[in-house]
N, C-alpha and C positions, 0 to 999 in steps of 0.2 A: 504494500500500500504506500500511499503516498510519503505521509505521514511518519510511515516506519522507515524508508528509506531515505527520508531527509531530514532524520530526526534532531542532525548533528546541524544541518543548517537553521531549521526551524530555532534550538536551542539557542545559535549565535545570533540571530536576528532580535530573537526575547529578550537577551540580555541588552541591545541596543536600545530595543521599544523601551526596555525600562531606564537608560540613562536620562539627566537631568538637560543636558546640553538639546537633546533629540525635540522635550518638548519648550524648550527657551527657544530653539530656534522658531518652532511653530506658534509661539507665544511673541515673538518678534516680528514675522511677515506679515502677525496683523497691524503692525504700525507703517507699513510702506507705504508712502505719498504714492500716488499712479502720477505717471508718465506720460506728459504730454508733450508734444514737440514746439507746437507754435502756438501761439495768440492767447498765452496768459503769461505774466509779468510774475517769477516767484519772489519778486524782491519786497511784493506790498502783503505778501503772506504774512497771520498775524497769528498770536496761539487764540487770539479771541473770533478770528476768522477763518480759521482750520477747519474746524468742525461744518460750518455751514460751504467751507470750498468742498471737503470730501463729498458732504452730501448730493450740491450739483453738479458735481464732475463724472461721478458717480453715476448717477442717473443719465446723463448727458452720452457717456460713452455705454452706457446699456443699450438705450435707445435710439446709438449709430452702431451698436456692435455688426459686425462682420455676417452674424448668424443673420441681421434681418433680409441683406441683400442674399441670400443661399437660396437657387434655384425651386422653385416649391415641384416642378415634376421630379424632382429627383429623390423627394420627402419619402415618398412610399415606397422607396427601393429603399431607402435608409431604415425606417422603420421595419420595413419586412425582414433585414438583414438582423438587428436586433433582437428580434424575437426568436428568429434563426439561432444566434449565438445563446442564446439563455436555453433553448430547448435544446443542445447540444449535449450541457452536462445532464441533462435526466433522458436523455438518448442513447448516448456515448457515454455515459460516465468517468472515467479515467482517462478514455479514448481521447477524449477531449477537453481536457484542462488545461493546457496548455494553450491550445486554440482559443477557448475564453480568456481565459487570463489577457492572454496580446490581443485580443478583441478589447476587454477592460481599459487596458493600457494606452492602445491605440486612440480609446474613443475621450478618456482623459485628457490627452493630448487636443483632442479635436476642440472638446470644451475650453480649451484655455485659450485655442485659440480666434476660435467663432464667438465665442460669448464678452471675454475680458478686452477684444482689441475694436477698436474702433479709424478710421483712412477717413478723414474730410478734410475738405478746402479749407475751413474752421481752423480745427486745432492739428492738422496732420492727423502722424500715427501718435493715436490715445491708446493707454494701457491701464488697468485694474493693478496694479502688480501685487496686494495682498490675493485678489480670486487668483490671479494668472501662476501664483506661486503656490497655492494653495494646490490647486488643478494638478500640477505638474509633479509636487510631493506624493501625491495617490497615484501618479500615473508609473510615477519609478516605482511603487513597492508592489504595483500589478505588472510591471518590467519583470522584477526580480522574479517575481512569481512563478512567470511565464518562462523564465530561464531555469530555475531550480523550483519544480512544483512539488505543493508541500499540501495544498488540498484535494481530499479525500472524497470524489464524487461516485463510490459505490453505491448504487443503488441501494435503498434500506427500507424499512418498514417504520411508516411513522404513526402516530395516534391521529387522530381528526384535528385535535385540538391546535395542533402545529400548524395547522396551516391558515392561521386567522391572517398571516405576513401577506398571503398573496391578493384577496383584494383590495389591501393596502397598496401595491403593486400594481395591480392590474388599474385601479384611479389615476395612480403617477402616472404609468405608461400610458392610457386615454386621454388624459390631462383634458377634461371635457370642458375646455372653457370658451365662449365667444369672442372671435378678434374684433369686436366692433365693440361690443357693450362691457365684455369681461366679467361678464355673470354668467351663471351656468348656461350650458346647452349641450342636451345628452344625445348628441349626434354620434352614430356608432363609427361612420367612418372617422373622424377622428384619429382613432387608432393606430391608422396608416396615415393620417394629416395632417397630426397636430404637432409633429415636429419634437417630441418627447425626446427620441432617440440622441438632437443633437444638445441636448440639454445635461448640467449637472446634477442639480437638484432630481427631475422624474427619476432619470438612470439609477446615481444610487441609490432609491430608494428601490427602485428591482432587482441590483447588484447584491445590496444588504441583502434582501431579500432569501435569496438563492443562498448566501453563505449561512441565515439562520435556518435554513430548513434542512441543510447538511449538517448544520454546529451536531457534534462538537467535535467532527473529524475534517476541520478547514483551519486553515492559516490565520492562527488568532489575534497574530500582528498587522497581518491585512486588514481584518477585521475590526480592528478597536482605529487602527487611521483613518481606514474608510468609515467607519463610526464619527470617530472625531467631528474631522472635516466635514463631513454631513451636517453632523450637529451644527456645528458654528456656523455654516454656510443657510440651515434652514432656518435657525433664531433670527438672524440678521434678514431672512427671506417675512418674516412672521411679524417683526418689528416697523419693517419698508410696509408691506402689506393690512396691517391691521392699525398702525399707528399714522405713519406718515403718508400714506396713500390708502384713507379709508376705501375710497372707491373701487380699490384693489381686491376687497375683502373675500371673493371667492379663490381669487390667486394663492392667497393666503391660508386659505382651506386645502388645496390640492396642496399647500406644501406640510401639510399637517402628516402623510406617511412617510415623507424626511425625515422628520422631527422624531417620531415613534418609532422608528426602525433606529434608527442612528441610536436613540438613548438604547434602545432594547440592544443592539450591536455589541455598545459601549459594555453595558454591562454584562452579556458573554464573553467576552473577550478579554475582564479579569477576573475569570473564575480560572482555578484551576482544571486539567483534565480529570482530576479525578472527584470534581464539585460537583452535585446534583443539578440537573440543568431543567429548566422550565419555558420554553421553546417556542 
């Protein structure tokens, strides 16, 4: 098994996930200024005007990011591939972890760089570099994954109760929300339209997914990062959405299986192997 045979790399990566440097550094990419090239002045930046720049810069390079110009016929091939990769490990099992994992990795990649980067006449090349670093920290530890795999997709037998994760899942990846009004609308195509795939928030929360209905024979390091970064990416998503853009508020609601997978994640992921597990 997986597991057993990389038991020696699993063990050297745990002792890293548990060094103090590991989370100061992730503790310090939340303080990166994003990167802008042209048409803001950082000499009149103030500590009393930081806070409201982050906020509309922020928004500003969401709202030109890369991802809005991405072809919409090509959605439903993106999407279909998605679903493709996640039915993989419960088709192939072992067959196919490695192939997820560099799909995981690959599409980490993709998010940091469709979603955090922003090309206008405006400010140039904009950059998020707390998301865009964030992205890229989970996309190298699903690298490593995909290089030495250490998760355990043996087909197994589970309880019913397990699988409360996946319509948490199956929401994200619909992500049933109207692009005109951003209230509900539970249009089934969707599914293949609504663009979930090239997103970070829906994905992890289908990624998690997948690792909690295998727990407790998956890579608990991947797990508690991918936990992490979820979390902190989905609070900050729940904050944007329920506080500062009430009008948001069902947005805010689809990122609620983020939120609940990530803490549920989190807290697999420092249990021991040999801790009672509630799944």
């Amino acid at each position: 098994m997986g597991l057993g045979c990389n038991s020696h790399v699993v063990r050297r990566w745990e002792r890293i996930a548990r060094q103090w440097w590991l989370y100061a550094l992730l503790v310090l990419i939340q303080f990166l200024p994003p990167y802008i090239s042209r048409g803001f002045d950082w000499s009149v930046l103030s500590w009393k005007t930081y806070v409201p720049f982050i906020v509309s810069s922020y928004s500003y390079i969401l709202t030109h990011a890369i991802i809005r110009a991405f072809p919409a016929p090509v959605i439903p091939v993106i999407q279909s591939l998605a679903l493709l990769m996640v039915s993989v490990v419960f088709l192939w099992g072992n067959r196919g972890r490695r192939l997820f994992a560099l799909y995981v990795a690959a599409s980490y990649f993709m998010f940091a760089v469709l979603q955090t980067v922003s090309v206008t006449s405006e400010h140039g090349a904009a950059i998020i570099l707390v998301y865009f670093g964030m992205f890229v920290v989970v996309a190298g530890f699903w690298l490593w994954e995909a290089l030495t795999p250490s998760n355990d997709f043996t087909p197994q037998t589970r309880s019913l109760q397990r699988y409360w994760v996946l319509p948490l899942a199956l929401l994200a990846f619909w992500n049933p929300i109207s692009p005109t009004t951003f209230g509900p609308e539970w249009r089934w195509q969707y599914v293949f339209t609504s663009g979930s795939s090239l997103t970070f928030c829906m994905m992890t929360a289908v990624y998690l997914a997948v690792l909690v209905l295998f727990y407790p024979t998956v890579n608990r390091v991947i797990m508690g990062v991918t936990g992490l970064m979820g979390l902190i990416i989905g609070l900050l998503n729940l904050l944007g959405n329920f506080v500062l853009a009430p009008n948001m508020w069902w947005n805010g609601v689809l990122h609620l299986p983020l939120v609940i997978l990530s803490l549920h994640a989190l807290r697999l992921s420092r249990q021991t192997p040999e801790s009672p597990t509630m799944s």
